[in-house]
RODO-2510 file (C-alpha; in nm, 4 decimals, decimal comma):
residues 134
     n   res          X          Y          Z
     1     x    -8,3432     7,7064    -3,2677
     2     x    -8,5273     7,7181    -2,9393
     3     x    -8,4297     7,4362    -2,6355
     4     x    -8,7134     7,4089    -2,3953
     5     x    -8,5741     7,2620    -2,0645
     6     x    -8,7863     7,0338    -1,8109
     7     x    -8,7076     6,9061    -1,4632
     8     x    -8,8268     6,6124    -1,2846
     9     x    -8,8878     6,2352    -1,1316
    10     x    -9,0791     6,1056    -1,3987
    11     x    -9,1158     5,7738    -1,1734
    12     x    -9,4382     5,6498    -1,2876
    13     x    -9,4811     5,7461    -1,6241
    14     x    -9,8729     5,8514    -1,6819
    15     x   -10,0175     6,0872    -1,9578
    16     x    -9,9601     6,3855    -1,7033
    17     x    -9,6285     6,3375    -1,7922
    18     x    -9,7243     6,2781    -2,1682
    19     x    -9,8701     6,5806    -2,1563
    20     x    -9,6200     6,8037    -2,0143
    21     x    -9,3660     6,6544    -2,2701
    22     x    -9,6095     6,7883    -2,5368
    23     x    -9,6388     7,0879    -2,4316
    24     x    -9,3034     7,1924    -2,3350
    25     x    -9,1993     7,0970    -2,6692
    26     x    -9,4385     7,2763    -2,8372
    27     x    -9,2698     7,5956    -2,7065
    28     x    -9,0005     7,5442    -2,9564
    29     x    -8,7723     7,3442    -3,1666
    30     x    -8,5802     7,1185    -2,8930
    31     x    -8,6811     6,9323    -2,5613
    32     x    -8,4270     6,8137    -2,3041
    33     x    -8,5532     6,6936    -1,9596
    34     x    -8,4046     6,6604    -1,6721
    35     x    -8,4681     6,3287    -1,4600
    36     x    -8,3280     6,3416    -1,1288
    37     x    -8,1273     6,0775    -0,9806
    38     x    -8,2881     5,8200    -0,7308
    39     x    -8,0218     5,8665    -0,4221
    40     x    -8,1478     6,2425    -0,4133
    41     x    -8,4900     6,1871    -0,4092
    42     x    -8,4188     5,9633    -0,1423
    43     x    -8,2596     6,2106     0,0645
    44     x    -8,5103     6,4285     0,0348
    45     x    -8,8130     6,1299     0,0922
    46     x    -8,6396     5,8197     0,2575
    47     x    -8,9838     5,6871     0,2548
    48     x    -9,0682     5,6848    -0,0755
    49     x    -9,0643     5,3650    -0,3080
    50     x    -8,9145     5,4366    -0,6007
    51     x    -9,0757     5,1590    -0,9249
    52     x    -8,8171     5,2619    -1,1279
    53     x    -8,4315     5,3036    -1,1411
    54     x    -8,2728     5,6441    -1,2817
    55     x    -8,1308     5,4575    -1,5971
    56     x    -8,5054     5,2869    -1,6768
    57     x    -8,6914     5,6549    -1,6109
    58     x    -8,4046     5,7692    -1,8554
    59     x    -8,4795     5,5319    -2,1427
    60     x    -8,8987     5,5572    -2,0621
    61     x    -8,8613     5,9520    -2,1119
    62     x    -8,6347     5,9228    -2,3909
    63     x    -8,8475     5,6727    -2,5866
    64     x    -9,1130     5,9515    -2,6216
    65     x    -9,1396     6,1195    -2,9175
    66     x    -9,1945     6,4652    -2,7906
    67     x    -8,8743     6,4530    -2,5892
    68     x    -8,5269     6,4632    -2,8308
    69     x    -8,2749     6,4741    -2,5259
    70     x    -8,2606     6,2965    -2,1598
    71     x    -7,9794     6,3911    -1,8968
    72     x    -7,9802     6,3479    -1,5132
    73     x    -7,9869     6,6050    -1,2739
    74     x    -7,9168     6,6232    -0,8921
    75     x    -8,0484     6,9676    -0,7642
    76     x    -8,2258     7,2166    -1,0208
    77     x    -8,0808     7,5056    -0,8832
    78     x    -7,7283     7,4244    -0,9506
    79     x    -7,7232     7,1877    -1,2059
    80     x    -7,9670     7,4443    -1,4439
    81     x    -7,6453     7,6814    -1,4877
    82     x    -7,4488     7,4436    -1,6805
    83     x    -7,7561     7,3553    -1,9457
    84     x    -7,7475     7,5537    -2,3366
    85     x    -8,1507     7,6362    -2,3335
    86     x    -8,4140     7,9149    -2,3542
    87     x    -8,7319     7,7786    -2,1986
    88     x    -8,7689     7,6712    -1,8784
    89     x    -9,0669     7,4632    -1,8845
    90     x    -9,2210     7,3866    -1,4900
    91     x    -9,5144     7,2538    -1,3273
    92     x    -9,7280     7,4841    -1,1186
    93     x    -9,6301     7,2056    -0,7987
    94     x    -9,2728     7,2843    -0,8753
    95     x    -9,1935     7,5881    -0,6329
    96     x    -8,9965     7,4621    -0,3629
    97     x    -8,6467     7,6614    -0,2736
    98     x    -8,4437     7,4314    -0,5296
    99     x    -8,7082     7,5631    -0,7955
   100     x    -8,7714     7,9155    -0,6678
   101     x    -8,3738     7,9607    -0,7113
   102     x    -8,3271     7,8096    -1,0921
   103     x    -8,6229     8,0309    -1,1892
   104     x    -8,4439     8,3886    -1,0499
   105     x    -8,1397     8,2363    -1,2499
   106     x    -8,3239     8,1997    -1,5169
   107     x    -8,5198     8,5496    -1,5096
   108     x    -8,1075     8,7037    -1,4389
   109     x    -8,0031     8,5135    -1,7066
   110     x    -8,2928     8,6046    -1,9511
   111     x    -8,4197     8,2693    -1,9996
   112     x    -8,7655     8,2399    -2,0391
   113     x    -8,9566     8,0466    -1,7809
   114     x    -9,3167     7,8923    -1,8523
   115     x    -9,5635     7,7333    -1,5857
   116     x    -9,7193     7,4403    -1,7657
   117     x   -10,0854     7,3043    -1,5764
   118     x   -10,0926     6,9896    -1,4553
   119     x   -10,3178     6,7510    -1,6080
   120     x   -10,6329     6,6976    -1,3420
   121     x   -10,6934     6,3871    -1,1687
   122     x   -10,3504     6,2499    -1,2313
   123     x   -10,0098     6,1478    -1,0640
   124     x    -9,7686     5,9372    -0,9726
   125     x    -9,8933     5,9698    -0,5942
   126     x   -10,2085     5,8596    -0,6993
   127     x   -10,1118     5,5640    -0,9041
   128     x    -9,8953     5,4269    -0,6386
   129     x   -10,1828     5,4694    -0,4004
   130     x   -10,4173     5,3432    -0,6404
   131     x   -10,1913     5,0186    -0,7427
   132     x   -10,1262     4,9186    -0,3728
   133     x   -10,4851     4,8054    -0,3436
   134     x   -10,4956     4,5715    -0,6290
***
């Protein structure tokens, strides 16, 4: 049996995300992602507003039926060492030091690590943007 991991916000759920559920788990049997907890992406972006809590993006992810496990995660890099998978599933946007360090894990570890395309005209950026207008 094949675990395909996935890491991210996942704050405003859109069919990007949808998407990259899909397609992650289509590279195997099992798909566990990641969602990472609001007080660290907070440290990292004090300026960003957060819609939705940790616990909600949990149970939003893990109501999808692509997606058959949800944990938290603080930083990529050292929390990917302690996760039972083969697959690291990423987006192509995903390649800051956090991420450049969990894939050289990965490729030491021999996990297999797959760059998934975004979905075009699409994110949570642009949704926020797009809803503070209306």
């Amino acid at each position: 049996m094949k675990t395909v991991l996935t890491f991210g916000v996942f704050d405003m759920l859109h069919i990007g995300h949808i998407l990259l559920f899909q397609r992650a788990r289509a590279l195997g049997d099992r798909l566990v992602v990641a969602v990472q907890e609001d007080d660290v992406i907070l440290k990292y972006k004090p300026d960003t507003r957060m819609v939705y809590t940790t616990a909600e993006r949990c149970y939003m992810v893990g109501a999808l039926k692509y997606v058959d496990e949800v944990m938290t995660y603080r930083d990529v890099d050292r929390d990917i060492v302690g996760i039972d998978f083969d697959i690291f599933a990423k987006g192509p946007d995903q390649c800051h030091a956090g991420f450049r360090r969990a894939v050289a894990w990965c490729e030491a570890h021999g996990k297999e690590v797959v760059v998934i395309p975004r979905t075009e005209n699409i994110s949570s950026t642009m949704l926020k943007e797009y809803t503070k207008y209306r």
